[in-house]
DOLUMDO-144928 format. One record per residue (C-alpha): residue number from 1; residue in one letter; x, y, z. Coordinates in Angstrom, 2 decimals, always signed. Example, Ala and Ser with C-alpha at 12.3 -4.5 7.8 and 13.67 -1.06 7.14 Angstrom:
<pt><nr>1</nr><rest>a</rest><X>+12.30</X><Y>-4.50</Y><Z>+7.80</Z></pt>
<pt><nr>2</nr><rest>s</rest><X>+13.67</X><Y>-1.06</Y><Z>+7.14</Z></pt>
# end
This chain:
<pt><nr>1</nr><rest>x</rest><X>+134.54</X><Y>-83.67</Y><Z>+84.66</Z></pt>
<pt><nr>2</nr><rest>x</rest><X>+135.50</X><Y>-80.40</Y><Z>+85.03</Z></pt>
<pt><nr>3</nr><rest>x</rest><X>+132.59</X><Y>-77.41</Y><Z>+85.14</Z></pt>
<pt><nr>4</nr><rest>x</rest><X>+131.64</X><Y>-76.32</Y><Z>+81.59</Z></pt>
<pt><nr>5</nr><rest>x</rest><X>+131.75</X><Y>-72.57</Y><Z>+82.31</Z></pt>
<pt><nr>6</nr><rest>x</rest><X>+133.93</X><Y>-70.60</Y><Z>+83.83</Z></pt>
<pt><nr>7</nr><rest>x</rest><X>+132.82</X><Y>-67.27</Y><Z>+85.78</Z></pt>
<pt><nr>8</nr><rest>x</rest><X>+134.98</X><Y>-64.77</Y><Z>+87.09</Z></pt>
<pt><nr>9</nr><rest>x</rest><X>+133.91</X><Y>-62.45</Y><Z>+89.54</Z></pt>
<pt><nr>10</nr><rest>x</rest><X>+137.08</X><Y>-61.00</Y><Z>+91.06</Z></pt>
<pt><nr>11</nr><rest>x</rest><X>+137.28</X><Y>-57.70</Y><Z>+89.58</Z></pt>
<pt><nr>12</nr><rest>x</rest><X>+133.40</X><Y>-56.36</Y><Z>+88.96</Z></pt>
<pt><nr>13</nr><rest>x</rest><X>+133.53</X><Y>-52.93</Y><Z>+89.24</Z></pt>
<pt><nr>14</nr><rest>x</rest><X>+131.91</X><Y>-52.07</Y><Z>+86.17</Z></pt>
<pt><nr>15</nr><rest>x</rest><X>+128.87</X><Y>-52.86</Y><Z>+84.02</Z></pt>
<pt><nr>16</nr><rest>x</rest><X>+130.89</X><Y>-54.63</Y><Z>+81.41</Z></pt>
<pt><nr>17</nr><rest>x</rest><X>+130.64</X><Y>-58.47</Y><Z>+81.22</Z></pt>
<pt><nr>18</nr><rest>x</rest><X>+133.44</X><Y>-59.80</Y><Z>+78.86</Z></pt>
<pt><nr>19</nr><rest>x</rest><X>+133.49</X><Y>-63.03</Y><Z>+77.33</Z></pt>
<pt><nr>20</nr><rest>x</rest><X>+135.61</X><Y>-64.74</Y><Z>+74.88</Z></pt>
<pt><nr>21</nr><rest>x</rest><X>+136.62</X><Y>-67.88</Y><Z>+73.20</Z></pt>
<pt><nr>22</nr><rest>x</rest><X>+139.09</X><Y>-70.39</Y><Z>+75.48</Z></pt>
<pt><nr>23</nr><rest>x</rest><X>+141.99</X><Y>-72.53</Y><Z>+74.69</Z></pt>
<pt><nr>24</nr><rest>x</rest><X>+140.98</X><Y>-75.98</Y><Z>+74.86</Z></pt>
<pt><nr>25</nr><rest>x</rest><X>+142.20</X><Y>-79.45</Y><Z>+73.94</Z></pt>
<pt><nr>26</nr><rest>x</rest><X>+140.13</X><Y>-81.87</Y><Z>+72.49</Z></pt>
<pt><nr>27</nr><rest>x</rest><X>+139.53</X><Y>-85.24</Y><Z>+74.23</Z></pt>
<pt><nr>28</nr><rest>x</rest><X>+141.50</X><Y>-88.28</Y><Z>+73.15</Z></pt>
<pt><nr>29</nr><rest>x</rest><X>+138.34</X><Y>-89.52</Y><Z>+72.11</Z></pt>
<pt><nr>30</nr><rest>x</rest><X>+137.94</X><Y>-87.38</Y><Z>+69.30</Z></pt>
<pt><nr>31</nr><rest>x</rest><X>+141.68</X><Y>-87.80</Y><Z>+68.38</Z></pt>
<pt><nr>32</nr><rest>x</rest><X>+141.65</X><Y>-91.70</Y><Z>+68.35</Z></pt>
<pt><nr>33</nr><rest>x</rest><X>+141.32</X><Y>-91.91</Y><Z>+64.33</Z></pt>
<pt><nr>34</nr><rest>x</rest><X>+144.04</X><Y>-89.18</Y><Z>+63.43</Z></pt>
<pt><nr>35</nr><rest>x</rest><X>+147.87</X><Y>-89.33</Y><Z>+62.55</Z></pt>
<pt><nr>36</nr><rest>x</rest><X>+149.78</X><Y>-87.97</Y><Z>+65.06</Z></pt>
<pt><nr>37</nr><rest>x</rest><X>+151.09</X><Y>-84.84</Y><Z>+63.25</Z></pt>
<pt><nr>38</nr><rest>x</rest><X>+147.09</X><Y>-84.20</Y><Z>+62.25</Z></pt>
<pt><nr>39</nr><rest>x</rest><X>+147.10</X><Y>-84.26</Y><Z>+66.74</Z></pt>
<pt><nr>40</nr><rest>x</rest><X>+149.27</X><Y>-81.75</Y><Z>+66.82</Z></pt>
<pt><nr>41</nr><rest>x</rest><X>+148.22</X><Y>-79.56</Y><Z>+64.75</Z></pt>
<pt><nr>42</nr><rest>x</rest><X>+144.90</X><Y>-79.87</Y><Z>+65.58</Z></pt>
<pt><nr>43</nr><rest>x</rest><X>+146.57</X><Y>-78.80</Y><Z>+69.36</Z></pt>
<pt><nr>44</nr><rest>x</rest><X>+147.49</X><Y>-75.99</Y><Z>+67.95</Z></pt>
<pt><nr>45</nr><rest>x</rest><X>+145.18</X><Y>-74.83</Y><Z>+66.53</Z></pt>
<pt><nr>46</nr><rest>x</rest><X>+143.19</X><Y>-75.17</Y><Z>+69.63</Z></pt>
<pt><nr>47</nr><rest>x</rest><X>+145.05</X><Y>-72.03</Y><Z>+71.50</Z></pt>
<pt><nr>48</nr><rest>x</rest><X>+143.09</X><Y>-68.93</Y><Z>+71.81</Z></pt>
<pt><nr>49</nr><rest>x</rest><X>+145.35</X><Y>-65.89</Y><Z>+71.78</Z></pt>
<pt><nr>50</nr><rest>x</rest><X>+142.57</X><Y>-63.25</Y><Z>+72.76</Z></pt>
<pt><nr>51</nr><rest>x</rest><X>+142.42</X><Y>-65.60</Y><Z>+76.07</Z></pt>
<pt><nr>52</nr><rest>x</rest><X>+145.35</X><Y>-64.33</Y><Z>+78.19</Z></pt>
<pt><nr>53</nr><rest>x</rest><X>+143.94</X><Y>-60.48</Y><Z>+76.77</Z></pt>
<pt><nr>54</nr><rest>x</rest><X>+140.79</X><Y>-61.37</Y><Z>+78.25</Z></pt>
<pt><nr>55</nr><rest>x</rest><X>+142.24</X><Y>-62.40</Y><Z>+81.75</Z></pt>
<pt><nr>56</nr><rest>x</rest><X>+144.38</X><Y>-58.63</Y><Z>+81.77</Z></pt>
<pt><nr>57</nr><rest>x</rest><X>+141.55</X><Y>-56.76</Y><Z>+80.60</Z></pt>
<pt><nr>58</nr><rest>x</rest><X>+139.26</X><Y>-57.85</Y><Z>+83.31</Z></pt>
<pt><nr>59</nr><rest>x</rest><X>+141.78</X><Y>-56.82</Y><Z>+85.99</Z></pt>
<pt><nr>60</nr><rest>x</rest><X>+142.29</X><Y>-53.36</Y><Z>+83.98</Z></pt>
<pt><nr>61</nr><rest>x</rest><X>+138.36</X><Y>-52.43</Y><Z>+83.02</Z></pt>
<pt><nr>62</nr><rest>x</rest><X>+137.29</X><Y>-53.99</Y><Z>+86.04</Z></pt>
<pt><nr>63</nr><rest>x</rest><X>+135.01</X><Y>-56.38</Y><Z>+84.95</Z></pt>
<pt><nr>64</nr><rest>x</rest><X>+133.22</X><Y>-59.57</Y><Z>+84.96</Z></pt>
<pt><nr>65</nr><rest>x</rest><X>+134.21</X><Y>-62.41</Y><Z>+82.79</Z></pt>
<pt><nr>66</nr><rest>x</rest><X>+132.08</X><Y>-65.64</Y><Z>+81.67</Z></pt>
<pt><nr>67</nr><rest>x</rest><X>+133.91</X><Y>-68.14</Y><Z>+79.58</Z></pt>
<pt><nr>68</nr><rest>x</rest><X>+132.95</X><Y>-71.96</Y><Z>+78.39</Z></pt>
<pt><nr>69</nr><rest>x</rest><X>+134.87</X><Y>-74.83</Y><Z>+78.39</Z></pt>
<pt><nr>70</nr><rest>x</rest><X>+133.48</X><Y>-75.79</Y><Z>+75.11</Z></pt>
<pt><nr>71</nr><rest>x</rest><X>+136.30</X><Y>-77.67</Y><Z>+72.76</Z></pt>
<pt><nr>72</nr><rest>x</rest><X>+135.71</X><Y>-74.54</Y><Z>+70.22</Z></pt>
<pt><nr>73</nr><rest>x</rest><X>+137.07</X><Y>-75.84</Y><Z>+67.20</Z></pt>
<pt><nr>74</nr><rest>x</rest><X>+133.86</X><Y>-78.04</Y><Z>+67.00</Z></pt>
<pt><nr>75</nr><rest>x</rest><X>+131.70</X><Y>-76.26</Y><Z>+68.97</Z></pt>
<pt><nr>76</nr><rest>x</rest><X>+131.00</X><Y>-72.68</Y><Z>+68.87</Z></pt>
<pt><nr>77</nr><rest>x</rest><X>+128.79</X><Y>-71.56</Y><Z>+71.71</Z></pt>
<pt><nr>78</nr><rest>x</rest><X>+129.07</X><Y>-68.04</Y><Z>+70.77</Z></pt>
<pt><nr>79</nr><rest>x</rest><X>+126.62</X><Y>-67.82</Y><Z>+67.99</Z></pt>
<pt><nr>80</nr><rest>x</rest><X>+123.12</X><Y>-68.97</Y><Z>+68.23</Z></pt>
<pt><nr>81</nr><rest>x</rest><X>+122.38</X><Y>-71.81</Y><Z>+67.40</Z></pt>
<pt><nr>82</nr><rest>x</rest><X>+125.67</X><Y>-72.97</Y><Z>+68.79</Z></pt>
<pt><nr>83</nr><rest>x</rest><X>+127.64</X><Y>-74.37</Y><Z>+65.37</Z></pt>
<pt><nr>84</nr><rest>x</rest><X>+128.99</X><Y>-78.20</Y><Z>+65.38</Z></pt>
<pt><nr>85</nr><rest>x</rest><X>+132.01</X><Y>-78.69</Y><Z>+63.39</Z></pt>
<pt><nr>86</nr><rest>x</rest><X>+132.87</X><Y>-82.18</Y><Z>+62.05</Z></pt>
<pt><nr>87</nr><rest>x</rest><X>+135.88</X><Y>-81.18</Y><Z>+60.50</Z></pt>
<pt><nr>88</nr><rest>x</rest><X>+138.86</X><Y>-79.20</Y><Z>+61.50</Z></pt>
<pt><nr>89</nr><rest>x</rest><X>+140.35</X><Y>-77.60</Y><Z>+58.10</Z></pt>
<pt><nr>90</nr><rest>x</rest><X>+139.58</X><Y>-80.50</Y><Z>+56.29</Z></pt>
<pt><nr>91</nr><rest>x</rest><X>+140.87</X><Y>-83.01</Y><Z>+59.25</Z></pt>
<pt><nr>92</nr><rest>x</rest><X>+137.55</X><Y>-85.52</Y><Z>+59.32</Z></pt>
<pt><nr>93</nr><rest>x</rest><X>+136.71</X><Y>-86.24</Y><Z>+63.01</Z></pt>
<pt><nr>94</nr><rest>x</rest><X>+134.22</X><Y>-88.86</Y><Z>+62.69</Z></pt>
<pt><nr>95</nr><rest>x</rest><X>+133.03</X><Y>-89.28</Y><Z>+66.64</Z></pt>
<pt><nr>96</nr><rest>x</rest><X>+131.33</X><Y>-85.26</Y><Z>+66.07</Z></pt>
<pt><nr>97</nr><rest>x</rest><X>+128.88</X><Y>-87.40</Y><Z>+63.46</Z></pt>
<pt><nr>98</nr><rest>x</rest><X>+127.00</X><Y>-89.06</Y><Z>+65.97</Z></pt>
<pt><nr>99</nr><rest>x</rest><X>+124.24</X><Y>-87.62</Y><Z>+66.98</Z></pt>
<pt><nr>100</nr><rest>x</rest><X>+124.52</X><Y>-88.90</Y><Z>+70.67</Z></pt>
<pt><nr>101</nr><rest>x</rest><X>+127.89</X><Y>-86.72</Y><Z>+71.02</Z></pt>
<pt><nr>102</nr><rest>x</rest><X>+126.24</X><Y>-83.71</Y><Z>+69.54</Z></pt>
<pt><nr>103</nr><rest>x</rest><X>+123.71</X><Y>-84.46</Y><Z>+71.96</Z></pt>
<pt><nr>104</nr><rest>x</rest><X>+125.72</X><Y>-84.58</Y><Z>+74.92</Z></pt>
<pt><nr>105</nr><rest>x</rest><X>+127.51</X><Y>-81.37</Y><Z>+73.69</Z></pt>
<pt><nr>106</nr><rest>x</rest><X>+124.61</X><Y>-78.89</Y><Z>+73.70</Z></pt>
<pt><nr>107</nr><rest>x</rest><X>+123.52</X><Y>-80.05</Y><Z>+77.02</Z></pt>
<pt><nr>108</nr><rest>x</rest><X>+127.16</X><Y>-80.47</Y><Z>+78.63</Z></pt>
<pt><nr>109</nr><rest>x</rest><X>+128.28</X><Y>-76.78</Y><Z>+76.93</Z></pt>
<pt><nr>110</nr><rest>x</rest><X>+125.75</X><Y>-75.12</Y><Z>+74.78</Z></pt>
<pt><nr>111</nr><rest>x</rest><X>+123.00</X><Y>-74.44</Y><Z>+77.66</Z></pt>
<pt><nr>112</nr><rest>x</rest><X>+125.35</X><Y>-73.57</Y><Z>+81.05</Z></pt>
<pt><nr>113</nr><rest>x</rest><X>+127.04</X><Y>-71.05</Y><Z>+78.88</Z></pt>
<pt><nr>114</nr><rest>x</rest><X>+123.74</X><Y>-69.14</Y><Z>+77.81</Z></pt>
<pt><nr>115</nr><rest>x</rest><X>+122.44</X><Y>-69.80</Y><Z>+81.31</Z></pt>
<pt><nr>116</nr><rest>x</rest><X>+125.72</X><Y>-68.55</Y><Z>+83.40</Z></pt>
<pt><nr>117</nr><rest>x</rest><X>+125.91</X><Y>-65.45</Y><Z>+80.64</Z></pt>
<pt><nr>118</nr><rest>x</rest><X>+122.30</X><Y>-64.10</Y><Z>+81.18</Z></pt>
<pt><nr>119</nr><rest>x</rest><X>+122.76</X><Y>-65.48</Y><Z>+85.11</Z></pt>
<pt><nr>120</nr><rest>x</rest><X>+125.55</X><Y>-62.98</Y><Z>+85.38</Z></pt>
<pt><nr>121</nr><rest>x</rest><X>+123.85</X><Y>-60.05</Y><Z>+83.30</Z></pt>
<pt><nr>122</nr><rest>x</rest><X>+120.85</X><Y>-59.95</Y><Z>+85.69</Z></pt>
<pt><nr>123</nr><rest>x</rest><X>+123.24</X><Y>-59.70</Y><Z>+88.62</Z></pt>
<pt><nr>124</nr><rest>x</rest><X>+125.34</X><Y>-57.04</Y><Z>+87.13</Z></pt>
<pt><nr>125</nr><rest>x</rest><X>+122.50</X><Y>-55.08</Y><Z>+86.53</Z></pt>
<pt><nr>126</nr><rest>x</rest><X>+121.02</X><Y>-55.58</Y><Z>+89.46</Z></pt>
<pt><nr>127</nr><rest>x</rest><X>+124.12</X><Y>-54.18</Y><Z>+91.03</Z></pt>
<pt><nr>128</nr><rest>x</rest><X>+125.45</X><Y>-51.36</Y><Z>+88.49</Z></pt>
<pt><nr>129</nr><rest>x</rest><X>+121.64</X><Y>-50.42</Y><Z>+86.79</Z></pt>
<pt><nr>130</nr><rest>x</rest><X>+123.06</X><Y>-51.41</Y><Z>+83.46</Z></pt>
<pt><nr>131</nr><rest>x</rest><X>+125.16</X><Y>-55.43</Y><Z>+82.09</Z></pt>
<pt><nr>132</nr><rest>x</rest><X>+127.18</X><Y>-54.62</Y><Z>+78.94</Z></pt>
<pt><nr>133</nr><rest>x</rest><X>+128.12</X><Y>-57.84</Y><Z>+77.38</Z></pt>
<pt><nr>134</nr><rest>x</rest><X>+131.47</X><Y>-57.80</Y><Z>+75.25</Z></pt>
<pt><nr>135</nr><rest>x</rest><X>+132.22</X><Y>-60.41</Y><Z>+72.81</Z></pt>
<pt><nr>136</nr><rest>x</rest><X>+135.83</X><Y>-60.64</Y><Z>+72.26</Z></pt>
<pt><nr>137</nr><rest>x</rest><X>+137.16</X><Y>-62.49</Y><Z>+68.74</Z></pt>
<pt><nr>138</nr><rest>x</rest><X>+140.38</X><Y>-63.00</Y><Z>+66.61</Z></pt>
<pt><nr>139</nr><rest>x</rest><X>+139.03</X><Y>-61.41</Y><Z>+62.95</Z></pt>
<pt><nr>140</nr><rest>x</rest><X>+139.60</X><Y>-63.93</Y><Z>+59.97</Z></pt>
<pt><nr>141</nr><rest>x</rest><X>+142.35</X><Y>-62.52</Y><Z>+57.71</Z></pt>
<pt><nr>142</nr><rest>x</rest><X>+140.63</X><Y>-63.26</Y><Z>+54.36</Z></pt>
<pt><nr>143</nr><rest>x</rest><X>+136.81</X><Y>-62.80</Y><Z>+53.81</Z></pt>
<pt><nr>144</nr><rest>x</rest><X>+135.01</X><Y>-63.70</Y><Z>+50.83</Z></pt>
<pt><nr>145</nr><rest>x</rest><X>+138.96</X><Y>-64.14</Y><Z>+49.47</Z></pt>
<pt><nr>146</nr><rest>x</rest><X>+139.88</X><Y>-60.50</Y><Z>+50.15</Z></pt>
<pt><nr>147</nr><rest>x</rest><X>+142.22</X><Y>-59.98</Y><Z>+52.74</Z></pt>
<pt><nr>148</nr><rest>x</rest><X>+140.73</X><Y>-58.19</Y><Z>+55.94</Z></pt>
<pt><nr>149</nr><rest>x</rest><X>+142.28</X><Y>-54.65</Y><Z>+56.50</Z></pt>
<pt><nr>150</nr><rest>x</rest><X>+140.68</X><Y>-53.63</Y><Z>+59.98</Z></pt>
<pt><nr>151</nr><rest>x</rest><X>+142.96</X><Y>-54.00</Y><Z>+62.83</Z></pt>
<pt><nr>152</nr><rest>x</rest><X>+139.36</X><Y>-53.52</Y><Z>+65.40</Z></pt>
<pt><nr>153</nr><rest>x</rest><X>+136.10</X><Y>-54.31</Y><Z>+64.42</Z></pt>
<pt><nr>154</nr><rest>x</rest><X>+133.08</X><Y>-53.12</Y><Z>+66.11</Z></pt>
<pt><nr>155</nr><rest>x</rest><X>+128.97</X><Y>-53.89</Y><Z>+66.07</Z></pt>
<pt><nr>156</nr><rest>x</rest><X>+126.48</X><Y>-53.14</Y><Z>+68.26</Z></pt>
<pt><nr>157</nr><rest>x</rest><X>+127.05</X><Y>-50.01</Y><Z>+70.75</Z></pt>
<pt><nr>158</nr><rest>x</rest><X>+130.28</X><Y>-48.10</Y><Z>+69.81</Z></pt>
<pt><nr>159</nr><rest>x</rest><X>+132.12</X><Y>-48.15</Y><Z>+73.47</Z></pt>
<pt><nr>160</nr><rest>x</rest><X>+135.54</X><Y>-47.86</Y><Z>+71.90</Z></pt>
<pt><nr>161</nr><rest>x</rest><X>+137.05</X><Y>-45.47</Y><Z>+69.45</Z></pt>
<pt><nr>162</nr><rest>x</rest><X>+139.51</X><Y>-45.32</Y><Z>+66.70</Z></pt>
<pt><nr>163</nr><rest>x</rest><X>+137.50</X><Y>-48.99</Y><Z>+65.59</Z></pt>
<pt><nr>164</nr><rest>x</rest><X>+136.34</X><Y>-49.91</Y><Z>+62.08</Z></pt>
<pt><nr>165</nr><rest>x</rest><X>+132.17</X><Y>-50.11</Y><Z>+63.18</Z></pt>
<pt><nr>166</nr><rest>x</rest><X>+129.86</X><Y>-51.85</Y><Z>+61.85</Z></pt>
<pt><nr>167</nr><rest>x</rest><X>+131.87</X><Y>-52.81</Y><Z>+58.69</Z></pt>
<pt><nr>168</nr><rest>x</rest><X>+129.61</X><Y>-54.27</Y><Z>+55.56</Z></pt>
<pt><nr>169</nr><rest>x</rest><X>+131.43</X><Y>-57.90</Y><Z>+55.48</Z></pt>
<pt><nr>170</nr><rest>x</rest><X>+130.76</X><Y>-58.82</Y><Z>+58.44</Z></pt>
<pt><nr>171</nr><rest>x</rest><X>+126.97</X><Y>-57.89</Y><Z>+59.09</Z></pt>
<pt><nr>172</nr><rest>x</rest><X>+126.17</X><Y>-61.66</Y><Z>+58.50</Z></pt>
<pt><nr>173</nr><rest>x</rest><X>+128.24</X><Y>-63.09</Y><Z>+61.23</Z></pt>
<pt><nr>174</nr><rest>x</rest><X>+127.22</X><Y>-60.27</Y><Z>+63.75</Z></pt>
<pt><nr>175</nr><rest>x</rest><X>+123.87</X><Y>-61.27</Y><Z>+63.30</Z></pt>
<pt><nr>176</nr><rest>x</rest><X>+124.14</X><Y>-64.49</Y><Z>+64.08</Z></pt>
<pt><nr>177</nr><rest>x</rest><X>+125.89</X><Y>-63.41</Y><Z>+67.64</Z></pt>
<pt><nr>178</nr><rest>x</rest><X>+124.51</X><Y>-64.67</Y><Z>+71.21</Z></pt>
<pt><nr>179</nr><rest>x</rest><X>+125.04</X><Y>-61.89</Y><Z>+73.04</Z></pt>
<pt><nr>180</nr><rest>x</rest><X>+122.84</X><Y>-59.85</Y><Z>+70.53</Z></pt>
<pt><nr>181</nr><rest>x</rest><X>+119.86</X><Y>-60.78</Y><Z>+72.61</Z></pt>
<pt><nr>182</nr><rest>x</rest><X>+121.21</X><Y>-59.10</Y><Z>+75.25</Z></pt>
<pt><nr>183</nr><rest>x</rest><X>+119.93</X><Y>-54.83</Y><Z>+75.07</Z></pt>
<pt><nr>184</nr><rest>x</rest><X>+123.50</X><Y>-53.52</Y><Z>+75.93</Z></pt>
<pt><nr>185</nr><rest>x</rest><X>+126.38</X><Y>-55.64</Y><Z>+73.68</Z></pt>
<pt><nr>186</nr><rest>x</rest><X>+129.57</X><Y>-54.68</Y><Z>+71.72</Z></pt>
<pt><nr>187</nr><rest>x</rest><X>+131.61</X><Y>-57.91</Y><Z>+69.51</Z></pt>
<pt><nr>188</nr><rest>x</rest><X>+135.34</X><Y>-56.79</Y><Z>+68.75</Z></pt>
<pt><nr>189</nr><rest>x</rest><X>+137.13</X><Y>-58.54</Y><Z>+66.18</Z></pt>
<pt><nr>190</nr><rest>x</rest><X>+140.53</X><Y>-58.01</Y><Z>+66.38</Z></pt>
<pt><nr>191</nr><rest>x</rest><X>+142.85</X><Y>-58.89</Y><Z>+63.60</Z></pt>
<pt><nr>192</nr><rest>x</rest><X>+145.09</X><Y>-62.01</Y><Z>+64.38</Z></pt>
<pt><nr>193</nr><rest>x</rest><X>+148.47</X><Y>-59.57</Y><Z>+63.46</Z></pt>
<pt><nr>194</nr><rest>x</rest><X>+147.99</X><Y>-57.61</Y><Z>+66.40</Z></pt>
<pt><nr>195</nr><rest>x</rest><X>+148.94</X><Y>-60.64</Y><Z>+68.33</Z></pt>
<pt><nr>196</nr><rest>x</rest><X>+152.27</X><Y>-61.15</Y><Z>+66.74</Z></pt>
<pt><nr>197</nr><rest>x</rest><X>+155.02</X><Y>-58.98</Y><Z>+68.68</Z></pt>
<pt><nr>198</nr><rest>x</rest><X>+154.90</X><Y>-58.62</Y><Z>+72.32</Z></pt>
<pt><nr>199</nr><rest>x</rest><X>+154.69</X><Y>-54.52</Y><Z>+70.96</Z></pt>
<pt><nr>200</nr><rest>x</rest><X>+151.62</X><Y>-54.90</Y><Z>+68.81</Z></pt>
<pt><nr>201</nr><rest>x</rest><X>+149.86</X><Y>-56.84</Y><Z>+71.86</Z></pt>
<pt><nr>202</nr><rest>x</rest><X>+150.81</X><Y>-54.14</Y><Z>+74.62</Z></pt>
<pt><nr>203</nr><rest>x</rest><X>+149.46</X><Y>-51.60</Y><Z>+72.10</Z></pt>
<pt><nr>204</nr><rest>x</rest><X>+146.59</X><Y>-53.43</Y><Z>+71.91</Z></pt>
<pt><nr>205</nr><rest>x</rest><X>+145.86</X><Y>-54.17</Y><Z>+75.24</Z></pt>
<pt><nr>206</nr><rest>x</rest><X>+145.99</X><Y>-50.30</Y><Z>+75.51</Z></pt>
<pt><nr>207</nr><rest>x</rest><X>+143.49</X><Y>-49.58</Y><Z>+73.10</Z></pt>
<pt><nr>208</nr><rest>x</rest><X>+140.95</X><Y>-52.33</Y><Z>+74.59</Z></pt>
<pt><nr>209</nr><rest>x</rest><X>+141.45</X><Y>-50.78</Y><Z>+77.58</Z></pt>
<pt><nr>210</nr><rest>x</rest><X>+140.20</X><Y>-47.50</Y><Z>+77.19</Z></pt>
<pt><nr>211</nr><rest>x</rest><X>+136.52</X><Y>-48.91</Y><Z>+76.22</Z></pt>
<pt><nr>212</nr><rest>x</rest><X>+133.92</X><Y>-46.87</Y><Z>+78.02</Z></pt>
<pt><nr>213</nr><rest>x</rest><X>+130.53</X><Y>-47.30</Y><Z>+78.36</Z></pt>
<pt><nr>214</nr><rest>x</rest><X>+127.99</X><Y>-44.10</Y><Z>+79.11</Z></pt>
<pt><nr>215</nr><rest>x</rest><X>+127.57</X><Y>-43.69</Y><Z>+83.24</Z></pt>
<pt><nr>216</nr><rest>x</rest><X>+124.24</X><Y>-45.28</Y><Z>+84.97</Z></pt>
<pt><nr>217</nr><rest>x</rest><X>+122.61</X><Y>-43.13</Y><Z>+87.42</Z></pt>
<pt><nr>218</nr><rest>x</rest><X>+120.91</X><Y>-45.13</Y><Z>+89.73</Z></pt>
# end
């Protein structure tokens, strides 16, 4: 079995930790009772586009980057508690029901995430005086059945300009955010059209790019 976290260390230069959601497939086991077009699109719907941004911006900001290995679409490690999903837009998957499997997901995901996360926070600011944890996430284009006009999202300590911060709709699910028990954080939701056109995504890569956090004197 592979490792349930992923760290990478390459490029720490900075105080910024990045983390983000990866793409995953599900195994066969929780595929067994599904058609095979219900497979496929449950495939696709597995891909994480923020991923590959992720992977550039740590090269570019030079940071450090923790990511699970959790199957997301039925596990979300990124809020706390983690969230189990039985369903996948209304596709049943019946093995998530037992209680053994969410067992052995909290312990096999849930816990090395958290630990690896604040494992790599102490060491960052043991090295740099400061560990500022960013939460990257695709926005959802409708809330509460209005459609979602921010292209960036902000919440928690405003490292990037020209963002929407701290926007009234989504308070709730910023609160219910991991890495807001760390003291230095920042979630960006970025809206899914800025993935779209290889244009959009270099312009958006830009953007991300110029987040700064305020110097540490040591």
């Amino acid at each position: 079995m592979s490792e349930p976290v992923k760290k990478i260390l390459a490029y720490a230069q900075t105080p910024l930790v990045l983390t983000c959601t990866q793409t995953g497939e599900l195994d066969e086991d929780f595929l067994v009772s599904l058609t095979d077009e219900e497979s496929e699109y449950i495939t696709t719907r597995g891909m994480s586009v923020v991923e590959p941004l992720f992977y550039e911006l740590l090269a570019k900001l030079g940071a450090t980057g923790v990511i699970s290995r959790a199957p997301h679409l039925i596990l979300d490690v990124h809020v706390a508690p983690a969230k189990l999903k039985a369903h996948i837009d209304g596709i049943p998957l019946s093995l998530v029901d037992d209680p053994s499997t969410q067992t052995y997901l909290l312990q096999e995901f849930v816990e090395p995430y958290k630990q690896s996360l604040r494992r790599i926070a102490k060491k960052t600011e043991q090295r740099f005086g400061q560990a500022h944890i960013v939460f990257l996430s695709v926005l959802p284009e409708f809330i509460d059945g209005k459609i979602v006009e921010h292209e960036i999202v902000t919440f928690g300590e405003p490292i990037l300009s020209g963002t929407a911060h701290e926007v009234q709709e989504l308070s709730e699910y910023y609160k219910s955010l991991l890495i807001r028990e760390f003291d230095h954080h920042t979630w960006i939701g970025i809206h899914p059209k800025l993935f779209r056109t290889h244009t959009l995504r270099q312009e958006l890569l830009e953007r991300l790019s110029k987040m700064k956090i305020p110097v540490v004197v040591q």
